[in-house]
N, C-alpha and C positions, 0 to 999 in steps of 0.2 A: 866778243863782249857785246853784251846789250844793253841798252839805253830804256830807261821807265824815264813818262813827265807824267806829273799829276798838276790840274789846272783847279785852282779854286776861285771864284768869283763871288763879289758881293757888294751889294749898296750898304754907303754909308748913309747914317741920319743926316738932316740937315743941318748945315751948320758943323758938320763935322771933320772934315773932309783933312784938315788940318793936323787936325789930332792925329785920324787914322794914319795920315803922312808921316807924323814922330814916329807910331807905334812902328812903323815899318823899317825906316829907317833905325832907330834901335835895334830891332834884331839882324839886320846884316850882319856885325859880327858875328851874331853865333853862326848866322844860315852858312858864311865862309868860313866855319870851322867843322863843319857837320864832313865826315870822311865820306866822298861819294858824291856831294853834288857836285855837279858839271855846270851849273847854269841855274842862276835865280834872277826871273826878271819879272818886276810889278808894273801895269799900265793901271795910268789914271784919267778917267774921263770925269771932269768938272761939270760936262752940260746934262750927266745924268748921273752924276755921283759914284759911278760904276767903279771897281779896282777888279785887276787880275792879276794872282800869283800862278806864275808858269815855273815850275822847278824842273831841273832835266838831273836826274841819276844813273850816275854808273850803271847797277846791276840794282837788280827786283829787289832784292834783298835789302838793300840799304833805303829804298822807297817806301817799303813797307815798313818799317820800323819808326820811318820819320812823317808818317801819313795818317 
């Protein structure tokens, strides 16, 4: 079996940083209902606004479809 991660990274606006945190937390349910991901973990850096989503999938195929 083989493992895909796709990384996405992005600044929030200022003053947002909050909100973007709901949005995220919101969709955890779906991300743990998605067949195939192995692993969804978001870091949040406050002294430059930064977030990153690291998702790890099963197999290519279920990566691409959700990417």
């Amino acid at each position: 079996m083989s493992n895909v991660a796709g990384v996405i990274s992005f600044k929030a606006k200022p003053g947002q940083g909050e909100e973007v945190a709901r949005l995220i937390a919101n969709a955890l349910p779906h991300v743990e209902q998605e067949p195939g991901t192995l692993t969804w973990l978001v870091l949040r850096s406050d002294a430059i606004r930064i977030w990153c989503s690291l998702s790890i999938y099963s197999r290519t195929r279920q990566a691409e479809t959700l990417i």
